[in-house]
C-alpha positions in Angstrom: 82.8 32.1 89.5 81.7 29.7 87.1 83.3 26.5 88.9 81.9 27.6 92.2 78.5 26.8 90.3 79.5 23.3 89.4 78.5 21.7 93.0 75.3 23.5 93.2 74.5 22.4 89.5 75.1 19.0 90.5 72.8 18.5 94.1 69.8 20.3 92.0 70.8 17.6 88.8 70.3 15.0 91.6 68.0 16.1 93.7 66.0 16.6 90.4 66.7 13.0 89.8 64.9 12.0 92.8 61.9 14.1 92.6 61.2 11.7 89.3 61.8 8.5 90.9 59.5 10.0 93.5 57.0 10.6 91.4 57.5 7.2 89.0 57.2 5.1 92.3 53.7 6.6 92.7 52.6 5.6 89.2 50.2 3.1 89.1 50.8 -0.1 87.4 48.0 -0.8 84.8 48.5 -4.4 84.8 48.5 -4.9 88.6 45.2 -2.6 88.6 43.5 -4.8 85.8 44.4 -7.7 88.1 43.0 -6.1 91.1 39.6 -5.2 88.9 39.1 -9.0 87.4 40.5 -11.3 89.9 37.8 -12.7 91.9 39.7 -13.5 94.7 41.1 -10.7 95.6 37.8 -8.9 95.1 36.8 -10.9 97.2 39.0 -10.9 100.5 39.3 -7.2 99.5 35.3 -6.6 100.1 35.1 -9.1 102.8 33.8 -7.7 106.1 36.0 -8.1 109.2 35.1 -11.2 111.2 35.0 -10.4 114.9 34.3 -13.0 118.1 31.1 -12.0 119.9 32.3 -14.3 122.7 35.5 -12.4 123.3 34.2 -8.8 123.0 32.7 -9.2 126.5 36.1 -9.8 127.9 37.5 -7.1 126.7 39.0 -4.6 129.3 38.6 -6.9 132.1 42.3 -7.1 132.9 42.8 -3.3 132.3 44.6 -1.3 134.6 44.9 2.6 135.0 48.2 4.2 135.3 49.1 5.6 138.4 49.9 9.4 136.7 46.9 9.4 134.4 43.3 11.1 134.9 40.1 8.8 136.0 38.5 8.7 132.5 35.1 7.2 132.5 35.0 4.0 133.6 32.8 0.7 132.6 29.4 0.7 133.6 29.1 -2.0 136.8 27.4 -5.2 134.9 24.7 -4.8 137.2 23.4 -1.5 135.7 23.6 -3.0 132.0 20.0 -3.2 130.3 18.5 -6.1 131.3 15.3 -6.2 129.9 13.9 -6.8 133.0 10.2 -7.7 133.8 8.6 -6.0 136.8 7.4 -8.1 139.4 9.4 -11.4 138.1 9.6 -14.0 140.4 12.3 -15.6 141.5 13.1 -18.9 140.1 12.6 -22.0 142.5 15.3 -23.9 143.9 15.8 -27.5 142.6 17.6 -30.4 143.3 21.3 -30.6 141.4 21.8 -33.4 139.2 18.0 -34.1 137.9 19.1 -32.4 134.6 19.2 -34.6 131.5 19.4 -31.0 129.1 21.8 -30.0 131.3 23.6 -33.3 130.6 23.0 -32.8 126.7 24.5 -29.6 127.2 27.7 -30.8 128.3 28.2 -33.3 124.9 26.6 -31.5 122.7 29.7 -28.9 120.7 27.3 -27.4 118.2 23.9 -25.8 118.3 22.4 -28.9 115.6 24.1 -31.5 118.1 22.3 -29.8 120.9 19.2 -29.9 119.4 19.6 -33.7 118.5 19.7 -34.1 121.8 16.8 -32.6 123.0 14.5 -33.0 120.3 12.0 -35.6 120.4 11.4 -37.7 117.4 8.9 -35.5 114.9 11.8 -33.1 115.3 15.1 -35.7 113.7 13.8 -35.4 110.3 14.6 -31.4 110.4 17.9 -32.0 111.5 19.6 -32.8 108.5 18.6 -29.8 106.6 19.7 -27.1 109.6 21.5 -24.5 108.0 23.8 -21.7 110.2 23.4 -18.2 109.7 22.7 -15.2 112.4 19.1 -14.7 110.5 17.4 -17.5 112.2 18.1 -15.2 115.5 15.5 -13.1 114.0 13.0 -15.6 113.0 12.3 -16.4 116.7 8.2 -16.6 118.0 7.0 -13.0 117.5 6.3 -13.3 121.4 9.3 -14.5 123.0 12.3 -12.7 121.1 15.7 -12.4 122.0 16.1 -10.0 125.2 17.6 -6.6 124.4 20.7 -7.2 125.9 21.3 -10.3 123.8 24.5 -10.2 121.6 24.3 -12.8 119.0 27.4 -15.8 118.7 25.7 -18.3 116.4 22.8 -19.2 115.1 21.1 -21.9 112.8 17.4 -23.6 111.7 15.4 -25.0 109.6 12.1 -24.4 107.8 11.8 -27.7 105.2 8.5 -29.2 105.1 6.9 -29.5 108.3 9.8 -28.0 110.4 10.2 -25.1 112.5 13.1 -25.4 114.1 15.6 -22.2 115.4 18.8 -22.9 117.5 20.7 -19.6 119.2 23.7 -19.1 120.8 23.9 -15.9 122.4 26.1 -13.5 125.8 24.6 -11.3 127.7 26.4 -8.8 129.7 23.6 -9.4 132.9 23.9 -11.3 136.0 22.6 -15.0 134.9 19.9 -15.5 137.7 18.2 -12.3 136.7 18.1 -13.3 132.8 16.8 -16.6 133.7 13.9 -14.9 135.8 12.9 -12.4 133.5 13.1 -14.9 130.7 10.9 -17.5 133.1 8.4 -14.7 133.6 8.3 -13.5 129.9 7.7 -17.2 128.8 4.8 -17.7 131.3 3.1 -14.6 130.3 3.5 -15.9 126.5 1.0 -18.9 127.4 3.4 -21.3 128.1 4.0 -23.8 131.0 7.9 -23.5 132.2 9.8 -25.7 134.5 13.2 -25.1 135.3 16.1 -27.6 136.7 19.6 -27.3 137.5 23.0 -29.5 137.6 25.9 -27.6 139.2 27.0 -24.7 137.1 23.9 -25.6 134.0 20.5 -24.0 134.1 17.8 -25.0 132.2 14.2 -23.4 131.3 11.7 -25.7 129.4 8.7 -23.6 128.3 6.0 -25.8 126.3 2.7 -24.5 124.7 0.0 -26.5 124.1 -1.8 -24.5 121.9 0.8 -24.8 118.6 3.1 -27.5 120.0 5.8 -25.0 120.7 9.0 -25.8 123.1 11.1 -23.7 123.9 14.8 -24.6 126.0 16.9 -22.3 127.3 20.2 -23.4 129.0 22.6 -20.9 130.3 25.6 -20.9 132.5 27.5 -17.9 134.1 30.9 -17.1 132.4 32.5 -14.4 134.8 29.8 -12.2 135.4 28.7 -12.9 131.9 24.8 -14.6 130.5 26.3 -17.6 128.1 23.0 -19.3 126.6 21.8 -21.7 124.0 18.4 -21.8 123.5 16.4 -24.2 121.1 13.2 -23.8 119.8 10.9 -26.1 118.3 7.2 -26.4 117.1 4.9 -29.7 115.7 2.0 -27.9 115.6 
């Protein structure tokens, strides 16, 4: 009897054995947790907030496809029923003849939102240039009358208020047909006081709003990506 009891003796010795490299492995190392408390990096990239591409969210789930077997879930509003923060009664915008665009031109050099402003800014603007910083909290600092639409999703932003500037530069999708954007922004502009004018080169459209009152411009270019509102718009003020 007693050396039937050997084999069971030793699978409890072992699995006993394991249970306390089980629990050992859980421990926590003080040294890597006082590293992880008063290294700055890590810190750091730990507490960073995840970066995501406002460009590339409106693609998503353009490409997907249903599986034959599976149940019609709900399915993605049609782009055309998206809030478009549209004005009632907003006129059409007027056709003009293709290729009388220099912004559209300045468009197509300029890579970032200070280039693009460089471009179209006349010469009391320059001096601001050089102390445009980026960050999404100049999309907020926009005229108190002429905001970003609702349906605006923020890509990039930038500006500058040093001495004697007042200068904001947006880059911004919106999930709304193009045309209708334009429109409602042409409309909203004009019932903000000021004078607009639009002009187009192929795929580039371009609304210039100016107010005489405080020297305010403002120049929105947008093209249509797939169903999808890209604009840059650039404001600017000398008064």
């Amino acid at each position: 009897m007693r050396a039937s009891l050997v084999p069971i003796l030793a699978v409890l010795s072992g699995m006993a054995l394991l249970a306390g490299c089980d629990r050992g492995s859980r421990t926590p190392d003080p040294a890597l947790q006082q590293r992880r408390s008063t290294d700055p990096l890590i810190a750091a990239t730990v507490a960073e907030p995840l970066m995501s591409d406002q460009a590339l969210s409106f693609q998503a789930n353009l490409d997907a496809v249903r599986p034959p077997d599976a149940a019609i879930g709900a399915p993605i509003p049609a782009i055309d029923i998206a809030p478009t923060d549209r004005i009632a009664g907003a006129p059409p915008l007027p056709d003009v003849a293709d290729g009388n665009c220099a912004a559209c031109r300045a468009s197509d050099e300029a890579v970032t939102l200070d280039a693009l402003a460089a471009r179209l800014a006349g010469p009391a603007v320059q001096p601001c240039l050089s102390a445009v910083g980026y960050s999404a909290i100049w999309a907020t600092r926009l005229p108190r009358d002429t905001p970003l639409p609702a349906a605006a999703r923020v890509i990039e932003a930038a500006g500058s208020d040093a001495p004697g500037c007042h200068l904001r530069l947006v880059a911004y999708g919106a999930a709304v047909p193009l045309g209708s954007l334009l429109a409602s922004e042409s409309a909203r502009f004009a019932r903000a006081g000021y004078r607009v004018t639009y002009a187009r080169d192929g795929a580039v459209h371009v609304l210039t709003a100016a107010r005489a009152r405080d020297g305010s411009t403002l120049t929105l270019i947008g093209r249509d990506a797939s169903g999808i509102a890209d604009l840059r718009l650039v404001v600017t003020r000398t008064g």
